[in-house]
Every structure is written in structure tokens, then in C-alpha cells.
N, CA, C and O atoms as CSV, one atom per row, in Angstrom:
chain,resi,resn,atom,element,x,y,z
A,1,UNK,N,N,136.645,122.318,98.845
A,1,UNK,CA,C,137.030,120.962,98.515
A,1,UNK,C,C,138.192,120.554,99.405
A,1,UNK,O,O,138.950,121.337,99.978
A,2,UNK,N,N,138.238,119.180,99.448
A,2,UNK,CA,C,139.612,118.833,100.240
A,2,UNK,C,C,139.303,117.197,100.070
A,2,UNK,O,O,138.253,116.615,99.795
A,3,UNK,N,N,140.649,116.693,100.347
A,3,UNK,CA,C,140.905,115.622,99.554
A,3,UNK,C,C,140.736,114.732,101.134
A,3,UNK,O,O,140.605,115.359,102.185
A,4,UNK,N,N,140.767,113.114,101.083
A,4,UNK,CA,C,140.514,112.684,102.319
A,4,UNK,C,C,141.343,111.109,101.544
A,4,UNK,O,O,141.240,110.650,100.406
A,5,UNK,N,N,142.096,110.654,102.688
A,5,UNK,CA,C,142.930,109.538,102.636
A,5,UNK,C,C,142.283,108.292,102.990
A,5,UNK,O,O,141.796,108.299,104.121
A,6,UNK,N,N,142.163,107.347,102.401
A,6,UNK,CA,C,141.550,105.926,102.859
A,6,UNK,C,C,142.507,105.243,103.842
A,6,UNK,O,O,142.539,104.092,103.407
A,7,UNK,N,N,142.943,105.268,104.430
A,7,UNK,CA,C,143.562,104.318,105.865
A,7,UNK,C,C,143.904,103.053,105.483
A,7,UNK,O,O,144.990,102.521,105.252
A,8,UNK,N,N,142.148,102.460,105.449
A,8,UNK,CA,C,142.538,101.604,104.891
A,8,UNK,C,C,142.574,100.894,103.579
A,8,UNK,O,O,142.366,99.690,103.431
A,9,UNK,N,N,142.900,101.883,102.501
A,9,UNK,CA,C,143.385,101.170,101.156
A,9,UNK,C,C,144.670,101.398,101.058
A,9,UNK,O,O,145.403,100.530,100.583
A,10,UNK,N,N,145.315,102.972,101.621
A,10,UNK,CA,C,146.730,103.137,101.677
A,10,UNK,C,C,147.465,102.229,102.115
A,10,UNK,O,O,147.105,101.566,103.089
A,11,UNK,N,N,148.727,101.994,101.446
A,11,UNK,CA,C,149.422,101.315,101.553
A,11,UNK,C,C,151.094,101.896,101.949
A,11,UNK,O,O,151.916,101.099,102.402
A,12,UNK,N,N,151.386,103.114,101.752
A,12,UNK,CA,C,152.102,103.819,102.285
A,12,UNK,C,C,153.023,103.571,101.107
A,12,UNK,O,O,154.133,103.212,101.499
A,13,UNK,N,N,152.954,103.622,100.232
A,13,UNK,CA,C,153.707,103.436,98.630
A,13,UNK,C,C,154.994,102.046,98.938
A,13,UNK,O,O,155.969,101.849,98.212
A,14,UNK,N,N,154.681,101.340,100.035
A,14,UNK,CA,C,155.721,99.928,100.448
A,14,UNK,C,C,156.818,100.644,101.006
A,14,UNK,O,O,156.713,101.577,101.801
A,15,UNK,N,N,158.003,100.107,100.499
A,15,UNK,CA,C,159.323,100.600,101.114
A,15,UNK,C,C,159.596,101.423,100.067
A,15,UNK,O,O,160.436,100.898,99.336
A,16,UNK,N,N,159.202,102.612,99.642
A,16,UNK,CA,C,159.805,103.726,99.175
A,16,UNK,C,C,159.777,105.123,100.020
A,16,UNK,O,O,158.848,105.604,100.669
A,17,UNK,N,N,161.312,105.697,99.764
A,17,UNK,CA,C,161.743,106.638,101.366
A,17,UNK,C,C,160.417,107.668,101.198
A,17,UNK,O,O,160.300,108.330,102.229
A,18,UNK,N,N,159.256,108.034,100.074
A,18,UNK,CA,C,158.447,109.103,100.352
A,18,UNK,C,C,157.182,108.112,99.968
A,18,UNK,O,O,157.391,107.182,99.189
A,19,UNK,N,N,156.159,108.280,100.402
A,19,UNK,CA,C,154.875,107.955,99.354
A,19,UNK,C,C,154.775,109.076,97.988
A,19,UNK,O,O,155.061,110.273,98.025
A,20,UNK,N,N,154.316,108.346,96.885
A,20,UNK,CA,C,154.440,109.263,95.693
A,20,UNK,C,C,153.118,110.305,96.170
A,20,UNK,O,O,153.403,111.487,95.976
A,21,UNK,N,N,151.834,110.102,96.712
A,21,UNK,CA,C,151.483,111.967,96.868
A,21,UNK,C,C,152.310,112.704,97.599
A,21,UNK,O,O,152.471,113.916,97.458
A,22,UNK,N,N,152.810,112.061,98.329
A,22,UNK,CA,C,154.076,113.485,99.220
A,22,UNK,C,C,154.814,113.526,98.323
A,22,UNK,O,O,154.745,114.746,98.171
A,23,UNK,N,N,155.621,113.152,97.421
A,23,UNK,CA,C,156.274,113.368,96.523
A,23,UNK,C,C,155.922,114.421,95.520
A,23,UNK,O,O,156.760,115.276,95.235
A,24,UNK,N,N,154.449,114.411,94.833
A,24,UNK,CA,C,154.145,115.397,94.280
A,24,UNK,C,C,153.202,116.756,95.065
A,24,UNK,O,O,153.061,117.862,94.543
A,25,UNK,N,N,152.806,116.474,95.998
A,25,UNK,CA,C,152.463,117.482,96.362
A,25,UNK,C,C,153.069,118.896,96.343
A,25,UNK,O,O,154.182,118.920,96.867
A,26,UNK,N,N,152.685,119.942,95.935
A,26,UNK,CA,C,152.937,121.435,95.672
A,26,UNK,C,C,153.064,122.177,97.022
A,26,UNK,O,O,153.931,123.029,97.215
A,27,UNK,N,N,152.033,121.759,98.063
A,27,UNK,CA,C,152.462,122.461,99.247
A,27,UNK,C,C,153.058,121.372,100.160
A,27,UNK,O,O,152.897,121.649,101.349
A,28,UNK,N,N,153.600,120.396,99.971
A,28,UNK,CA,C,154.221,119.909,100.942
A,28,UNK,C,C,153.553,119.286,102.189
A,28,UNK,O,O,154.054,118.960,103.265
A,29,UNK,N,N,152.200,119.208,101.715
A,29,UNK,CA,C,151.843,119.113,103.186
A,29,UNK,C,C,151.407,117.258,103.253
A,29,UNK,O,O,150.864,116.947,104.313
A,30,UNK,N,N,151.532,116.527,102.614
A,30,UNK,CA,C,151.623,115.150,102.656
A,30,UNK,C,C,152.560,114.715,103.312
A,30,UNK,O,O,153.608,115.304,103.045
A,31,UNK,N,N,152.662,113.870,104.124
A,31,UNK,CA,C,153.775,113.156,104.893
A,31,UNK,C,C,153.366,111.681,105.294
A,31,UNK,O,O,152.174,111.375,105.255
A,32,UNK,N,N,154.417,110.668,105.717
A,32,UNK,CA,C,153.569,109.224,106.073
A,32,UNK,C,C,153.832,109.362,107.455
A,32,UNK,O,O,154.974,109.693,107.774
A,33,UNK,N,N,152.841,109.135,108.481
A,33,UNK,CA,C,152.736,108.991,109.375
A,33,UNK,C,C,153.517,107.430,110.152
A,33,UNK,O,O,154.261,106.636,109.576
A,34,UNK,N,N,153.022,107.374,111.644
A,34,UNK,CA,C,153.763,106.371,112.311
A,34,UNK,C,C,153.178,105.102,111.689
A,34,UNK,O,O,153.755,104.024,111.830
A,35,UNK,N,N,152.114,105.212,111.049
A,35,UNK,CA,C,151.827,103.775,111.087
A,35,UNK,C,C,151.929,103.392,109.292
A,35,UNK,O,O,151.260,102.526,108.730
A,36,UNK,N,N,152.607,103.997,108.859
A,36,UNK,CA,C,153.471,104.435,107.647
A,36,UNK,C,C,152.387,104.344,106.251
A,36,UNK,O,O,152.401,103.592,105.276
A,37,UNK,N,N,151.273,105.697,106.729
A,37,UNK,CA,C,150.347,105.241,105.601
A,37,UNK,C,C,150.610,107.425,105.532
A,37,UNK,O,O,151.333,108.216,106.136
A,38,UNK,N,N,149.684,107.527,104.589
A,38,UNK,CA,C,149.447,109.109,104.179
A,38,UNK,C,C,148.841,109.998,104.629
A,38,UNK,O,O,147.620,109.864,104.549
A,39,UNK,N,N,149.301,111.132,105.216
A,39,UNK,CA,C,148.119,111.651,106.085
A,39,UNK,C,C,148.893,113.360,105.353
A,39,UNK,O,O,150.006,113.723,104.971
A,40,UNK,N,N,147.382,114.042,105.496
A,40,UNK,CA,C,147.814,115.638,105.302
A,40,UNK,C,C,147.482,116.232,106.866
A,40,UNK,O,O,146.834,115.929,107.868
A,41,UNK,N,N,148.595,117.538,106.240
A,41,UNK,CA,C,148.784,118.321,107.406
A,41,UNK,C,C,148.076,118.813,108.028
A,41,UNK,O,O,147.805,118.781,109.228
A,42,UNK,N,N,147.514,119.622,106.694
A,42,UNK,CA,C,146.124,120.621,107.332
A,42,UNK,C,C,145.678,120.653,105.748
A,42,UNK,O,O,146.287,120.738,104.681
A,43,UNK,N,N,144.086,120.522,106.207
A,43,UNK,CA,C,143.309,120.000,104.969
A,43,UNK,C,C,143.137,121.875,104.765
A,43,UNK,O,O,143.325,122.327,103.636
A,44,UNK,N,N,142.854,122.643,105.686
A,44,UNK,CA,C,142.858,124.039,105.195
A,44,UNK,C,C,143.794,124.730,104.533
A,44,UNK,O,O,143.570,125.924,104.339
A,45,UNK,N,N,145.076,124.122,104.029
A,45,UNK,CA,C,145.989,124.619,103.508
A,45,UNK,C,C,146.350,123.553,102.050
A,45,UNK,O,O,147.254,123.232,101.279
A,46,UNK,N,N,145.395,123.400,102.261
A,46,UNK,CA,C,145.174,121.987,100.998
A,46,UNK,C,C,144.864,122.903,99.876
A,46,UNK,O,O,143.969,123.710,100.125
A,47,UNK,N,N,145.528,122.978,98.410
A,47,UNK,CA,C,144.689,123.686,97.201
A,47,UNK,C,C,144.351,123.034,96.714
A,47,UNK,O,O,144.174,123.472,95.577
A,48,UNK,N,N,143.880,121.419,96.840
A,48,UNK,CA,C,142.889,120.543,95.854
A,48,UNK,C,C,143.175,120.555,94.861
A,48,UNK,O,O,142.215,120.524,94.091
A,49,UNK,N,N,144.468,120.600,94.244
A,49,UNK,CA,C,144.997,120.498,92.876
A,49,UNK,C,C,144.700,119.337,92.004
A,49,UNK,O,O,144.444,119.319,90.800
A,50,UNK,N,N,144.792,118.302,92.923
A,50,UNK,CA,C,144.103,117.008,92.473
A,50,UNK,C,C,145.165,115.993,91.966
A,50,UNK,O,O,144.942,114.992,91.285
A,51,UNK,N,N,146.740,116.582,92.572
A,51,UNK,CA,C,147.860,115.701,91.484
A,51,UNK,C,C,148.089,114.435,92.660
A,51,UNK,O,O,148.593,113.397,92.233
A,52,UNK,N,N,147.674,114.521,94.341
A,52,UNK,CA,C,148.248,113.279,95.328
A,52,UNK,C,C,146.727,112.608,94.488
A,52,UNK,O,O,147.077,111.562,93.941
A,53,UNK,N,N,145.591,112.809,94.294
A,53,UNK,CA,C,144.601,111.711,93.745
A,53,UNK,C,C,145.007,111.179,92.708
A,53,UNK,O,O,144.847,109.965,92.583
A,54,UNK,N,N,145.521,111.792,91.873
A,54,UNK,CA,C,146.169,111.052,90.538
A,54,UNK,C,C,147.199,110.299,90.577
A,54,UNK,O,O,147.229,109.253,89.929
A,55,UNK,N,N,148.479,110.807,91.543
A,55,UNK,CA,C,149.560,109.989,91.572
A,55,UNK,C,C,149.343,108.647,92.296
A,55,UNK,O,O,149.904,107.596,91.985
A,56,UNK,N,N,148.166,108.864,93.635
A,56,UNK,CA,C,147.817,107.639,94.528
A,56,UNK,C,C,147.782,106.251,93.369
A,56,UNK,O,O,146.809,106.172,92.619
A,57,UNK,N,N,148.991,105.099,93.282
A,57,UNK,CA,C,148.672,103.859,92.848
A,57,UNK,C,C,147.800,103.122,93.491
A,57,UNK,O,O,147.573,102.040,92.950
A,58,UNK,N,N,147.115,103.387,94.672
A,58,UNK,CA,C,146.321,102.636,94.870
A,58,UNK,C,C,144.539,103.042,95.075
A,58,UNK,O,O,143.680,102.344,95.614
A,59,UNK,N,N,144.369,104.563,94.366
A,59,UNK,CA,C,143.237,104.725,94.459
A,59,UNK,C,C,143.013,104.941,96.033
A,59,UNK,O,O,141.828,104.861,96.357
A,60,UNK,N,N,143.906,105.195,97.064
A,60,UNK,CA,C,143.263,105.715,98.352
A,60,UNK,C,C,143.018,106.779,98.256
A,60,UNK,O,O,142.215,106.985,99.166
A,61,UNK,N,N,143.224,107.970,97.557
A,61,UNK,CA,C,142.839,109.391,98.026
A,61,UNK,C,C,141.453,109.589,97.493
A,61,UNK,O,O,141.289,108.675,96.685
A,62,UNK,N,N,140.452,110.276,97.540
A,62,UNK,CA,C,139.257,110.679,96.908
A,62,UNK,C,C,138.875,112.521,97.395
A,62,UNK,O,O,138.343,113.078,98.355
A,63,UNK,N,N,139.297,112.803,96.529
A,63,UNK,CA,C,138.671,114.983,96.186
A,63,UNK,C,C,137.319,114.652,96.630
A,63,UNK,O,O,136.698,113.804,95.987
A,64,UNK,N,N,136.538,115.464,98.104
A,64,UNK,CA,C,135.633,115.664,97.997
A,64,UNK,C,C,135.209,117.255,97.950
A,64,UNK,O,O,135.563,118.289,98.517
A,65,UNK,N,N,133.966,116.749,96.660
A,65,UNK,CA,C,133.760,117.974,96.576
A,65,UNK,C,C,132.365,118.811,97.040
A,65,UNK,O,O,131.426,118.211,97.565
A,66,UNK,N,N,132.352,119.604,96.902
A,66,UNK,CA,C,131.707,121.408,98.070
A,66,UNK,C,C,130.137,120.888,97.712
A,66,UNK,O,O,129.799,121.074,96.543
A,67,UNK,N,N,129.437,120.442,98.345
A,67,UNK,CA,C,128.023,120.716,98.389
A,67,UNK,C,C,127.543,121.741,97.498
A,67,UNK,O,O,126.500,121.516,96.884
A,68,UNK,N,N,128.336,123.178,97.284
A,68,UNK,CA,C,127.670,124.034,96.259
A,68,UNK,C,C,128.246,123.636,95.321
A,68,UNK,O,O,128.782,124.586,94.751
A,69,UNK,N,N,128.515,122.288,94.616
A,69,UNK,CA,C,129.005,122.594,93.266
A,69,UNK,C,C,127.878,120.928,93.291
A,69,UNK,O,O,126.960,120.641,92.523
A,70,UNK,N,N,128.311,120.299,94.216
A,70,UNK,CA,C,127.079,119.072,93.870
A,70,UNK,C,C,126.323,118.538,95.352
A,70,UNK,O,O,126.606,119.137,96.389
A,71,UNK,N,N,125.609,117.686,95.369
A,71,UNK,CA,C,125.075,116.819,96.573
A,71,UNK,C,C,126.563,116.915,96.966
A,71,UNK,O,O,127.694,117.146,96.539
A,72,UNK,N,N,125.620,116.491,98.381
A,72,UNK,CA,C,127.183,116.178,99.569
A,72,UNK,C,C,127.467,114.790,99.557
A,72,UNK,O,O,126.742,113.896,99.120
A,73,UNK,N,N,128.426,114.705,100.002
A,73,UNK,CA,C,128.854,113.138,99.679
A,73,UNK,C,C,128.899,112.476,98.730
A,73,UNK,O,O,128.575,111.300,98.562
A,74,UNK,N,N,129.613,113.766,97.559
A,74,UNK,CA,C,130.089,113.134,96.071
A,74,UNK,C,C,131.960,113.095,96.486
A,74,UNK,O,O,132.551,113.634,97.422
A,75,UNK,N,N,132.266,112.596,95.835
A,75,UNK,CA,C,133.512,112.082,95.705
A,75,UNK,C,C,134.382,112.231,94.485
A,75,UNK,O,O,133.769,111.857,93.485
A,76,UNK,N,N,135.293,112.544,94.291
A,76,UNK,CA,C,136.144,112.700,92.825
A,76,UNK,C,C,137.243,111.616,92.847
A,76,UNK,O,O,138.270,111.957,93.434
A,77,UNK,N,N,137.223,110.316,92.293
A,77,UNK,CA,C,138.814,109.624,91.945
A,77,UNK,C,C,139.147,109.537,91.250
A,77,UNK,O,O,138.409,109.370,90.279
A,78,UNK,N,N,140.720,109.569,91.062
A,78,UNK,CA,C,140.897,109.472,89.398
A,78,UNK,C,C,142.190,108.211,89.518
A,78,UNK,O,O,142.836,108.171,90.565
A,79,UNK,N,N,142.413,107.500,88.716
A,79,UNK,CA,C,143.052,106.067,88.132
A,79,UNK,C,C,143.982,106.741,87.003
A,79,UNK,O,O,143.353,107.495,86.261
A,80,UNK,N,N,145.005,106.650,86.799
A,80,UNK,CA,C,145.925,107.476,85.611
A,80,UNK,C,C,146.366,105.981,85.157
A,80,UNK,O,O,146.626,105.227,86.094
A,81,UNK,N,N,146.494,105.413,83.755
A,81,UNK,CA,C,146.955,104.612,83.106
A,81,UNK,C,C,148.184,105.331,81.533
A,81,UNK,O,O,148.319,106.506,81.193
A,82,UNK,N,N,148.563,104.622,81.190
A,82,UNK,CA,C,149.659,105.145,80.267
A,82,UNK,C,C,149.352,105.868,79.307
A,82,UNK,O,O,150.216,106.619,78.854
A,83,UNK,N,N,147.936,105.839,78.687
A,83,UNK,CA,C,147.422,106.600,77.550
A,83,UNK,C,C,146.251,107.274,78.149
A,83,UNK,O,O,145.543,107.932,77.387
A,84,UNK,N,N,145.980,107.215,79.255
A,84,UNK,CA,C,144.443,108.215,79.757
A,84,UNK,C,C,144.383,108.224,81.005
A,84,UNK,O,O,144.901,107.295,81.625
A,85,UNK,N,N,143.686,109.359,81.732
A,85,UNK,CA,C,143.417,109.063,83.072
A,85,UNK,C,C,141.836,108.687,83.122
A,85,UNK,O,O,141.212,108.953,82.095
A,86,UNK,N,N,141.080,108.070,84.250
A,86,UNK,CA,C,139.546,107.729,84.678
A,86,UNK,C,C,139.514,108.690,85.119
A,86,UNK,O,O,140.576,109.301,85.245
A,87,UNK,N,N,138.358,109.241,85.535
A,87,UNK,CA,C,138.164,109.941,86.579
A,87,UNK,C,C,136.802,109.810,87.211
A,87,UNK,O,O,135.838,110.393,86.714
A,88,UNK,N,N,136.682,109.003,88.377
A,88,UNK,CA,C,135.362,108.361,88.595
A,88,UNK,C,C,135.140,108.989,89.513
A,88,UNK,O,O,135.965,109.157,90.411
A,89,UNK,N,N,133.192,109.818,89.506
A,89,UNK,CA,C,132.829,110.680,90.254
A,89,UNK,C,C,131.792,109.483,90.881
A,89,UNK,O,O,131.161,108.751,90.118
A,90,UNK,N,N,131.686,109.364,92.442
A,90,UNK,CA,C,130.800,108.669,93.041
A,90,UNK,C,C,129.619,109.599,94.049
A,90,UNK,O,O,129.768,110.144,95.143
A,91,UNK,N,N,128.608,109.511,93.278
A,91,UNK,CA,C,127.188,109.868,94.368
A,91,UNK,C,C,126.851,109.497,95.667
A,91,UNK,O,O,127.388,108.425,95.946
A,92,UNK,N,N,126.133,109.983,96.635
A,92,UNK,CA,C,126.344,109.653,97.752
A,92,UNK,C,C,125.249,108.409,98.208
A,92,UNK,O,O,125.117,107.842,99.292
A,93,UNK,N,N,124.352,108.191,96.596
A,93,UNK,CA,C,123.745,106.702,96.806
A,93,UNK,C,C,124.471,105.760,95.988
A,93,UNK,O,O,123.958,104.893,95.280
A,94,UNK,N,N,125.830,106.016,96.152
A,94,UNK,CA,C,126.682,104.903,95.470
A,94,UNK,C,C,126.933,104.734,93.865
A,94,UNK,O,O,127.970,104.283,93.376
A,95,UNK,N,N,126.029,105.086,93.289
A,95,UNK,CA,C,126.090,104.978,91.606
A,95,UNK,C,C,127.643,106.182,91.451
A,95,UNK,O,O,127.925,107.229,92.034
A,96,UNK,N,N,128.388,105.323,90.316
A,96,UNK,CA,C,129.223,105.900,89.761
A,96,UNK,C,C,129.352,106.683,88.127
A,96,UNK,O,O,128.621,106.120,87.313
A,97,UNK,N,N,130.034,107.692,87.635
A,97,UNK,CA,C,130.104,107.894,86.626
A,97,UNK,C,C,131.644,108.228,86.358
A,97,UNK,O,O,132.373,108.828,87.148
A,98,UNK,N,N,132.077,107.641,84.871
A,98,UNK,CA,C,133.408,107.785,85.355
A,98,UNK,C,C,133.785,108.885,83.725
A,98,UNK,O,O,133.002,108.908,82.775
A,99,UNK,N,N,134.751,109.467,83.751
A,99,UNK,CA,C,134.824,110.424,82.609
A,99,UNK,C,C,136.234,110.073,81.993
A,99,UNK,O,O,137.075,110.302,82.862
A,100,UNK,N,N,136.903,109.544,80.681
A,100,UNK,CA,C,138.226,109.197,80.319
A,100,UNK,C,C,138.585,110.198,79.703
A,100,UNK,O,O,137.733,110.482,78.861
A,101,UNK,N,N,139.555,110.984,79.700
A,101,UNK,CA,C,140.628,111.684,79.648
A,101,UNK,C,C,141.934,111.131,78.570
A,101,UNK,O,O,142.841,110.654,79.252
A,102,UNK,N,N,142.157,111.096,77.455
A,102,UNK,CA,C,143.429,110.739,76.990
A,102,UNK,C,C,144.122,111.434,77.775
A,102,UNK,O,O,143.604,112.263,78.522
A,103,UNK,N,N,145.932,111.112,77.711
A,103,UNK,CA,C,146.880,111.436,77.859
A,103,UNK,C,C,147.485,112.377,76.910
A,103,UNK,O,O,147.469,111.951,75.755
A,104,UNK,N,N,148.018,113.541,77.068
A,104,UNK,CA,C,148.938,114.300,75.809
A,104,UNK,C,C,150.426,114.058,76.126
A,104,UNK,O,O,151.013,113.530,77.071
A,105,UNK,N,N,150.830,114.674,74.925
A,105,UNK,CA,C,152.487,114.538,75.157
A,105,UNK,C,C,152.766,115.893,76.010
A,105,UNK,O,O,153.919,116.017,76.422
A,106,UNK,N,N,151.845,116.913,76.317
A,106,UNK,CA,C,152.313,118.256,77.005
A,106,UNK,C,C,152.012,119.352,75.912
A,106,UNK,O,O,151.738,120.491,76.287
A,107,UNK,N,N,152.058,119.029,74.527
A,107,UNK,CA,C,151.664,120.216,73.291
A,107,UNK,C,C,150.732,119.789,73.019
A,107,UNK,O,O,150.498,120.001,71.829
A,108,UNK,N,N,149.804,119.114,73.622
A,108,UNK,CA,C,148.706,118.599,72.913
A,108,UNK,C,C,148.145,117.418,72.028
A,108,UNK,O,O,147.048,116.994,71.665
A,109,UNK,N,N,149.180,117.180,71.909
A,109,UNK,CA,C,149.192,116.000,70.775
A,109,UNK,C,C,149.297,114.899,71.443
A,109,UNK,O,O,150.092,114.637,72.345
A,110,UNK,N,N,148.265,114.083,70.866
A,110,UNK,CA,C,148.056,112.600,71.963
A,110,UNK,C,C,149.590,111.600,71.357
A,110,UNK,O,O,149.841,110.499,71.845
């Protein structure tokens, strides 16, 4: 798996000194480039954790995932809102399915 940046939906989080996936990223390897949008370092050092797709406010990142787990050219996004996250899986003939997720407080308890 490895995650892939939209160009053009990124927005480079505006004038804030990091974009929020470099911000959460675990290995560090998010950074904004010259033309001040999101780019990873090395997608082989990527662990697909899935937290720059979640944090992305604008829905540019999309997890694609491994041919052995589905068709190629499926896609994983996920949308986080205050009480749930989406998580919309797209097929590679376009039809979507999306899966909602409440939010917990961290013990479980919504």
C-alpha cells in the first residue's frame, strides 16, 4: 500500500508553517514542497498508517491499496468530522462505498 497526494486538490494547509499530514506523520517523511503543496519522501518508507489521509482537510491524500487485497485501482479516503470518520473506498469503475466510523473518547466510550 502507499498513499498518493492529489496536486491538484492540495492546498498546502494555506499559510500554516507545516501542512497538518507533515504534522502528523510518524515517519516524518511528509514535507511541502516548492510549489507549497504535500509531497512524500519515499513512498517505500511509507507505513500506510493512514493518519496524513485522515488529517488531510481537504481530502487530497487517497491509501491505495495492494491488488492482493482488492482490484487495482481501488482507493481508500477517509473525511474525519467531530463525531465520526467516512471512510470512502472507490473502485476502479468509479462506484463508491463509504463505511462510518463513530468517534470514541479513547476508552471507548462514544
Amino acid at each position: 500500500m502507499s498513499i498518493f497526494i492529489d496536486k491538484n486538490v492540495c492546498n498546502g494547509c494555506g499559510q500554516m508553517k507545516e501542512t497538518l499530514c507533515e504534522r502528523i506523520c510518524p515517519g516524518d517523511l511528509l514535507f511541502r514542497n516548492a510549489e507549497h503543496k504535500a509531497e512524500i519522501r519515499s513512498q517505500s518508507d511509507c507505513w500506510t498508517c493512514g493518519a496524513c489521509v485522515k488529517a488531510c482537510p481537504v481530502q487530497a491524500i487517497d491509501l491505495k491499496l495492494p491488488s492482493q487485497i482488492l482490484k487495482s485501482n481501488v482507493s481508500l479516503r477517509a473525511q474525519c468530522k467531530k463525531q465520526y470518520t467516512v471512510w470512502e473506498i472507490r473502485n476502479e469503475n468509479g462506484t463508491k462505498e463509504e463505511f462510518i466510523i463513530p468517534a470514541t473518547t479513547g476508552n471507548g466510550v462514544e
